[in-house]
C-alpha positions in Angstrom: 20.1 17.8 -9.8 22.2 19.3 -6.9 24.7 16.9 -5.6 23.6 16.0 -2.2 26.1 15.6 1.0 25.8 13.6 4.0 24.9 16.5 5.9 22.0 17.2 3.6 21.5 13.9 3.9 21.3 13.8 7.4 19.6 17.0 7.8 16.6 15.3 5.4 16.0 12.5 8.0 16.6 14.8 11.2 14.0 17.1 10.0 11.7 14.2 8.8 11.5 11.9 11.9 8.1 12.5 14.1 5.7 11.0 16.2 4.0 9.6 13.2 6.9 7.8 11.8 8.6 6.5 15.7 8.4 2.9 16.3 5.2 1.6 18.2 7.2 -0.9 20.2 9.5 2.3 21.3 7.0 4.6 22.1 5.7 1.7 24.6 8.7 2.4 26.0 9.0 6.0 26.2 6.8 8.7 23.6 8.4 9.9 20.7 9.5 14.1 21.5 11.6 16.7 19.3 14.1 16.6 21.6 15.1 13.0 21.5 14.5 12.9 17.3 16.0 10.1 16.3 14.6 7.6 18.9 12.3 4.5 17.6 13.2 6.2 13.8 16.7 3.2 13.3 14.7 0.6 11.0 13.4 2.9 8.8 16.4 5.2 8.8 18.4 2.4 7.9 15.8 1.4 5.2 16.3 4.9 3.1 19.9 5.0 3.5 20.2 1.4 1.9 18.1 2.6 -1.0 20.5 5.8 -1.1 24.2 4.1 -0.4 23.4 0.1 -1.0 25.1 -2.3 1.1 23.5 -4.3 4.4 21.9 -3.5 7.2 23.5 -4.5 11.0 21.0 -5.1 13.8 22.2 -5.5 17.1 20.3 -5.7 21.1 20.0 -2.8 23.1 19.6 -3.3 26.7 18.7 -1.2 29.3 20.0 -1.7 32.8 20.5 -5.8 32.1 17.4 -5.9 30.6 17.0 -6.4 26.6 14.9 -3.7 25.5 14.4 -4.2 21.7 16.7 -3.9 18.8 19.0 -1.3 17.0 20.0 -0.9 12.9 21.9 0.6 11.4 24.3 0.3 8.1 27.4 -1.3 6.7 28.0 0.2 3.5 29.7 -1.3 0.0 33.2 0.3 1.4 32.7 -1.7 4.8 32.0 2.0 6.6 29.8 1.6 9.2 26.9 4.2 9.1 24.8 4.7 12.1 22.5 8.0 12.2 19.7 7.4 15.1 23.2 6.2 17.6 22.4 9.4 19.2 18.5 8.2 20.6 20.4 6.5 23.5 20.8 8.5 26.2 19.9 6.2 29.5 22.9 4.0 29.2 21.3 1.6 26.6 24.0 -0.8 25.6 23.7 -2.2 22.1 25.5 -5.6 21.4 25.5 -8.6 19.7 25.7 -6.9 16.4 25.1 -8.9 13.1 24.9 -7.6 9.4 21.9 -8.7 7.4 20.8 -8.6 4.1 17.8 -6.5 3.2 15.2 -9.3 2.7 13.2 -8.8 -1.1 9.9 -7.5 -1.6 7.8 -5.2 1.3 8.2 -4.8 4.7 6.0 -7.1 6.3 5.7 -4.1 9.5 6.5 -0.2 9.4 5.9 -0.1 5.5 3.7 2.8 5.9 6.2 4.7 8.1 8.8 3.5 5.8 7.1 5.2 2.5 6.4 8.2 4.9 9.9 8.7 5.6 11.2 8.4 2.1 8.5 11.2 1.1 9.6 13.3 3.9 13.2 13.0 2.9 12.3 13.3 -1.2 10.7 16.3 -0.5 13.9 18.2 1.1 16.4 16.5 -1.0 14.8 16.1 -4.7 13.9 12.2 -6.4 15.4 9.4 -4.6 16.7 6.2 -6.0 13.9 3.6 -6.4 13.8 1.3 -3.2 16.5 -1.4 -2.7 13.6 -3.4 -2.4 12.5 -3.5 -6.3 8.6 -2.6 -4.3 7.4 1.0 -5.5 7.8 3.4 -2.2 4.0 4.2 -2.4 1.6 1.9 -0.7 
């Protein structure tokens, strides 16, 4: 097994994220393009680097122009390093506050689970077997 680095890492999920795996209630906000990879892709992004690094998961409120406009996750890993790789999908202003850090809650996802199991695939198949899901829940629907 090659030793992976963050870049890998991060080049995995950049390369990964699409229009199949963005966030319905972002792309009722604004469609999911190549030049903006990263937006509606923070829950499940967050998801596969928890089953890679461990730790919690921090969501917090994104507003847009005063008006809350959904939520934003990202990670707080075992070393209390704060990880955030879809930060970058904001690019109106959006203002993301009242952060809190969460525990990943046991068992499936009760929404995205599909786009979750696609994401890990996408990911698996750039950077080799990934750790079995925080979760406990096989990755395969």
């Amino acid at each position: 097994m090659i030793p992976w680095t963050l870049a890998a890492i991060d080049r995995a999920l950049r390369t990964s994220w699409a229009a199949d795996t963005c966030s319905p209630d972002d792309v009722d906000r604004a469609a999911w393009h190549p030049g903006n990879p990263a937006w509606g892709h923070c829950d499940i992004t967050a998801l596969v680097l928890n089953d890679l690094f461990g730790g919690d998961l921090v969501v917090g409120e994104v507003h847009d122009g005063g008006e809350r406009a959904g939520h934003h996750w990202w990670n707080l890993l075992p070393s209390g390093i704060e990880l955030d790789l879809t930060r970058e999908q904001f690019r109106h202003g959006q203002v993301v506050s009242a952060a809190r850090t969460v525990r990943r809650p046991p068992g499936p996802l009760p929404r995205r689970h599909a786009e979750y199991v696609l994401l890990r695939e996408r990911v698996a198949t750039r950077l080799g077997p990934l750790p079995a899901p925080a979760d406990g829940i096989p990755a395969h629907p």
